[in-house]
Every structure is written in C-alpha cells, then in structure tokens.
C-alpha positions, 0 to 999 in steps of 0.5 A: 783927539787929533780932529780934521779941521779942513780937507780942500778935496771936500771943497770946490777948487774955486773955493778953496783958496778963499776955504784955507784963508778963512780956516788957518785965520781962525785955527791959527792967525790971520794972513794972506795966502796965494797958492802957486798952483796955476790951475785951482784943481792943483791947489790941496790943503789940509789941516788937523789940530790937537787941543793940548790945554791952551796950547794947539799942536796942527798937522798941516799938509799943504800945496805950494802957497805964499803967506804973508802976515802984515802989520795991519792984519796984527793991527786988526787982531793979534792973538799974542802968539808963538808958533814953533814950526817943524817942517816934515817934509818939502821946503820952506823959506821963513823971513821974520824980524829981518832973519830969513830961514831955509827950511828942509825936512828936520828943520825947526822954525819960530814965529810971533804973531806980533810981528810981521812974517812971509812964508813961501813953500815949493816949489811947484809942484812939490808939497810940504807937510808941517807940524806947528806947535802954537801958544800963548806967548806969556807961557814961555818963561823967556825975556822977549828981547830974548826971544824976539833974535830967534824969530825967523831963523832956523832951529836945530832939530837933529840933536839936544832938545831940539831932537828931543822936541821934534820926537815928541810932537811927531810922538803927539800926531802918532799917538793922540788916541791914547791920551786921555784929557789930563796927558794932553794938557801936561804934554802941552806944558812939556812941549813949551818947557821943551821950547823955551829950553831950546829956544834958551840954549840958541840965545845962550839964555839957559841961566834965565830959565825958571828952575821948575821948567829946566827941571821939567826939560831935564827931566825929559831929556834924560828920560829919553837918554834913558829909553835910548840906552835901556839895553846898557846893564850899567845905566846908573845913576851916577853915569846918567848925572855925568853924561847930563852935566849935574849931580846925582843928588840933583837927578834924584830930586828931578825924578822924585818930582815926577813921583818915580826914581830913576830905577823905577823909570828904568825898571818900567821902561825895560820890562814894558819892551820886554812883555812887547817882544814875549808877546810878539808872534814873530819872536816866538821862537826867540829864547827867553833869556836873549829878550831879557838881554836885549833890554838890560836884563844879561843874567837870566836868573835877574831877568826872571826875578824882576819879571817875576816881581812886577808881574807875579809870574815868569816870562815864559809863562807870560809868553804862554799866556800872551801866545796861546800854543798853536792847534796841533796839526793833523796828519792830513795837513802836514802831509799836505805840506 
C-alpha cells in the first residue's frame, strides 16, 4: 500500500524544511536540503512510499529545493544504495561522479549512495514531481565499475526497457491497492531486473547480465509487445522471437518459466479487454462481432468459441449478464421525451 509518509501542508511552514530533511534522511538517504522558496509558506513537499520487498518505490512531489549529499554525510552513514529517478514532471539538474544531467518529464536518472551528488530542481516557482526506485545495491547483478560511468547521467526512457521501466513504476503508483504481499515483492524483483538491464544496455554491459535476470527482462518486454499488439490476428510465436532478436525455442522456455505459454499470455490478455468492453455501458451498442475484432478475434465464429471455452458461455450472454437490460419506459416518460 502506497503509505503518505510526510504531507508539509500538515506542518508549520517554519518547520518544514527541517520536517523534509529529517523524513527523506530516514525514507531515503541523509543529505542537506535548501528550499528556493523566499518565504517559508512557498515551501511544500510531499512523500509516499510502497515497500516492494527490500526494494522502496517513493512518490515524491516537491517545491523548488537544493540537495546535496556529502562525503562526510556517506561517512556518517551510508545504506549502499541505488536510486533510479524518474522525473514526471518540472526539471532537474543531477551532478554525480563528475556527470552532470538535465532532466524533463520522461527522463531517467541514477544515484549511488556511495558517492557524493547535488540535485537542484525549478525553478521558482515551478514544482517537480518524481518517482524514485531504490535498493540495495548488491541486488543489481552488474560490475561496479560497470555501473559507476551511468551515475549522474541521463537515462533513455521513451523507448527499450527504458520505456518499459518507466510504465511499470507509473503502473505500481496507479495500481498499488491490488497487490497483494507476494506481487509486490516479485514486481520489486522485475523492477531492479528491468534496471540492471537498462543500465547494462547504455554501458554495453548485456553480455555480463545473469542468464536468469535477462531471461526475467525478456520476459516483460515481450510480454508488453504483446499487450501492445493484441489486435494483430497473426501474433505468433515465430514473429514475436524475430522482432526480439532470439529463437523461438528460446521464447517458449522464457514463458514456460513464468508457468504460461505464450498463447495462453496472449489468449488471457485479449479476452480479459474483451470481457472489458462486453461490460462497458458505454459500448452497448457496439456489435459483438466488432469487440472480438478489435482484440485479435476477426472471425466471429473464433471469437465466440474462445469466449465460450474460457468462460463457459457466449459474449453476448456475457454482455446481458454483465449489463442487465434497461427498465422498460412507460408511456408518460417517453412522451415526456
């Protein structure tokens, strides 16, 4: 559950400054913070964290501020971690390990806790809202003089896994009160798997990755291919392991390890949006035949049988059930009309 942690409307506004340090020091790291505001009531701040196992997703939104990390703050305590920061909106400047980033809505960016680092959002008064992904560092199964060259720069996030990273965390925020216990710790898994591979493809790393977590990374970049294209009545196999540059026997053992085939994925994911829209008062009238369509189903007579064998019934009685007929109008109200 995605738990507030520090809300500084709730706090004085001369206090709130010292409030944030002290909060971000023990949900996060230790570092020195200024807010640019010139009048304590301009200062707001605001964090959220998800436990996923031992790694933290945290939403933080927050005024125009400095933070600075030092080396004697490391010295004093340092929790060995990596920080993966996903910037959704305003802008930031990072400097980390003699790198320096400009970062804008999209934009990825890493820290290490080891390592000296001075973030500076705005400007005044323009706000910055960010997602950060933090975890023990020994769980990114990298070299660190692999890693270290990637720390303060910035991180593609529109395409590859990058993309793939950056919908996911967005997917953790909007969907967290779904998970049970055991779907966040394996999500906090997926996620350092999907950023030790991004961090492996901008080093030109890939080849040290552990088989198991590029196998993990596969898996969920084709699974989201897959999503992407469930309208496509020719999704095979075959196709699927060209555009991903591997075998198809390789492919089936990546989904068999998740304890599905690829079909199976596929068949899930397209009558779950059909059984969506069959139940969407706003689509009544839309034909049945044209819902099947538009999820990879062009016959209507394959449509009817795959409904049919998953659900035990057709999707037009599942659409009368799900969208119990209208009451009849009288004749007063319809002359009322």
């Amino acid at each position: 559950m995605l738990t507030t942690v520090l809300d500084t409307a709730r706090v004085r506004p001369a206090d709130r400054t010292a409030a944030w340090t002290e909060v971000t020091g023990l949900a996060l790291v230790t570092t020195l913070i200024s807010f640019r505001a010139r009048e304590p009531e301009q200062v707001s701040a605001r964090i959220q964290t998800l436990a996923l196992g031992p790694v933290q997703l945290s939403v933080m939104s927050y005024s125009p501020l400095s933070s600075r990390r030092t080396a004697r703050l490391i010295r004093q305590s340092d929790p060995e971690l990596y920080q993966l920061g996903l910037t959704v909106a305003g802008r930031q400047e990072i400097e980390q390990a003699r790198s320096s980033a400009a970062l804008g809505p999209g934009d990825m960016v890493l820290y290490d806790s080891s390592r000296p680092f001075t973030a500076v959002s705005g400007p005044p008064p323009c706000g910055t809202r960010t997602l950060l992904l933090q975890f023990p560092r020994r769980l990114v199964p990298l070299p660190e003089k692999d890693v270290a060259p990637l720390c303060g720069t910035v991180l593609n996030a529109r395409t590859g896994v990058g993309r793939l990273l950056s919908l996911m965390l967005t997917g953790l925020v909007e969907t967290h009160g779904d998970l049970t216990p055991g779907d966040t710790v394996r999500l906090g898994n997926t996620a350092v798997d999907l950023t030790a591979a991004l961090l492996a493809h901008h080093g030109g790393r890939q080849d040290v990755l552990p088989a198991e977590s590029r196998r993990r990374a596969l898996f969920e970049e084709i699974s989201a291919f897959l999503v992407a294209h469930l309208h496509d009545p020719g999704l095979k196999p075959d196709t699927v392991a060209a555009a991903h540059f591997v075998s198809t026997r390789y492919l089936h053992r990546v989904f068999q390890q998740h304890g599905i085939t690829m079909g199976e994925f596929v068949r899930q994911q397209r009558l779950a949006r059909c059984r969506r829209d069959l139940a969407d008062p706003a689509q009544r009238t839309v034909p049945v035949a044209v819902i099947g369509a538009r999820w990879g189903y062009p016959a209507p007579s394959d449509f009817t049988r795959a409904f049919r064998t998953a659900l035990g019934m057709t999707p037009t009685e599942y659409r009368a059930i799900a969208q119990p007929a209208r009451p009849a109008e009288g004749p007063g109200e319809a002359h009322g009309r």
